[in-house]
C-alpha positions as a LaTeX table, in Angstrom:
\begin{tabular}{lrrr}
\hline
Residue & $x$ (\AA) & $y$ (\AA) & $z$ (\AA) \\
\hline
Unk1 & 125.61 & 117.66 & 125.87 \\
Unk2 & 128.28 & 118.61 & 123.52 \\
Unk3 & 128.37 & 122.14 & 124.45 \\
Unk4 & 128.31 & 121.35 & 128.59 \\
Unk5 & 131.48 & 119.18 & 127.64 \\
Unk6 & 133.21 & 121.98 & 125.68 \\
Unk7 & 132.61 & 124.37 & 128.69 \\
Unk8 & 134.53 & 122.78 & 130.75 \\
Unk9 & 138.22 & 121.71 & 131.25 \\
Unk10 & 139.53 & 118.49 & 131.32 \\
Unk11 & 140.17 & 118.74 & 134.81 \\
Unk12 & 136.36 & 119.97 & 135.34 \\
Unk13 & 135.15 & 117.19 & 133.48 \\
Unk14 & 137.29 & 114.44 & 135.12 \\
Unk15 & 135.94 & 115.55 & 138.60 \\
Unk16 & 132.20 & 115.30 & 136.66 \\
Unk17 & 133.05 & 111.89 & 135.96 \\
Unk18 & 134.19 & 110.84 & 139.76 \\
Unk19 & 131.29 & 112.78 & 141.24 \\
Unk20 & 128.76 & 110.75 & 139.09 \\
Unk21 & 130.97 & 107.24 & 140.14 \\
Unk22 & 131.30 & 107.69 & 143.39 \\
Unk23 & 127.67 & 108.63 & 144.05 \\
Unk24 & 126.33 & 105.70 & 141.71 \\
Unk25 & 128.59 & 103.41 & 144.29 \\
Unk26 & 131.58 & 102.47 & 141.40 \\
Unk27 & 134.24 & 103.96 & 143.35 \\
Unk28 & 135.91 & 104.42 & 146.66 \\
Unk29 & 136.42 & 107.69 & 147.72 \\
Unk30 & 140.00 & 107.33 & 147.80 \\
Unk31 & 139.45 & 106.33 & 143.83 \\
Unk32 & 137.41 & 109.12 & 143.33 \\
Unk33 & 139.76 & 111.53 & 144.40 \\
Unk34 & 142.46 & 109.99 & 142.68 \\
Unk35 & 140.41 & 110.27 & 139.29 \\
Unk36 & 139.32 & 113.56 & 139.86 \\
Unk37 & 143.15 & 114.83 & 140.83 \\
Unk38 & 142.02 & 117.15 & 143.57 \\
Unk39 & 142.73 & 116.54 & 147.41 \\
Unk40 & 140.75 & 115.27 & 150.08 \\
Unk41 & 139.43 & 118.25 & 151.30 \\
Unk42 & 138.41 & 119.84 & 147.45 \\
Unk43 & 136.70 & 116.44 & 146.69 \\
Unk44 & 134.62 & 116.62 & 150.06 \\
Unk45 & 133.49 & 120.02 & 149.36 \\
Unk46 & 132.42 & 119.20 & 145.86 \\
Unk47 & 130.84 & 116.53 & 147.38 \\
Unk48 & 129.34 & 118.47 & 149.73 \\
Unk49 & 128.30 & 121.13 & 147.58 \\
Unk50 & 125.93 & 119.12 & 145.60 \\
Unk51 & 124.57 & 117.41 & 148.81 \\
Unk52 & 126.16 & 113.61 & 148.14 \\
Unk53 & 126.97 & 111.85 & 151.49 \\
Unk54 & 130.40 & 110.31 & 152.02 \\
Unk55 & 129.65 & 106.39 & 152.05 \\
Unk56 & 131.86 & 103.94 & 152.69 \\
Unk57 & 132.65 & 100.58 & 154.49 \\
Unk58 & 135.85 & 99.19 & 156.29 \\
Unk59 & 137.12 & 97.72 & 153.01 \\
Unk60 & 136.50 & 101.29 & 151.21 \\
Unk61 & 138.05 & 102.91 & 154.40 \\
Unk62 & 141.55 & 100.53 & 154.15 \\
Unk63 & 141.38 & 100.93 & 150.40 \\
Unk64 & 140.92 & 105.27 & 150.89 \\
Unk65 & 143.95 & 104.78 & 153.43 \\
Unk66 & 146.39 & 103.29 & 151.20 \\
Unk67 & 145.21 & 106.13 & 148.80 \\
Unk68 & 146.07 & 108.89 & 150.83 \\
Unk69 & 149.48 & 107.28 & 151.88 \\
Unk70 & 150.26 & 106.87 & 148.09 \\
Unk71 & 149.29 & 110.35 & 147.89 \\
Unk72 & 151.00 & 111.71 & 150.66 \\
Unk73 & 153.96 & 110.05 & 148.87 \\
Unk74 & 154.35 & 112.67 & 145.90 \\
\hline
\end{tabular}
């Protein structure tokens, strides 16, 4: 484990960390991105990449569109 962690960069390994949350149901997708500091579209395809569906519900869907306004923002 220690040497998968030392190959990759911190940026790597925080988008390990919101892959693994948002699949296991811990985070919105909106918080997933936010953890993982990619956009939308990098997130989906990294999502998509390892086959993990895009789940969410209309209080996950409000919560992912204040996200992107906040993110739109900067």
């Amino acid at each position: 484990m220690t040497q998968l962690v030392a190959a990759l960069s911190a940026q790597e390994l925080l988008g390990e960390i919101a892959v693994m949350l948002f699949q296991r149901e811990r985070l919105s997708l909106g918080q997933a991105i936010r953890l993982s500091a990619t956009g939308f579209r990098e997130f989906q395809h990294l999502l998509a990449s390892r086959q993990i569906p895009i789940h969410s519900d209309v209080a996950d869907f409000e919560e992912d569109l204040e996200t992107l306004r906040e993110l739109g923002r900067r």
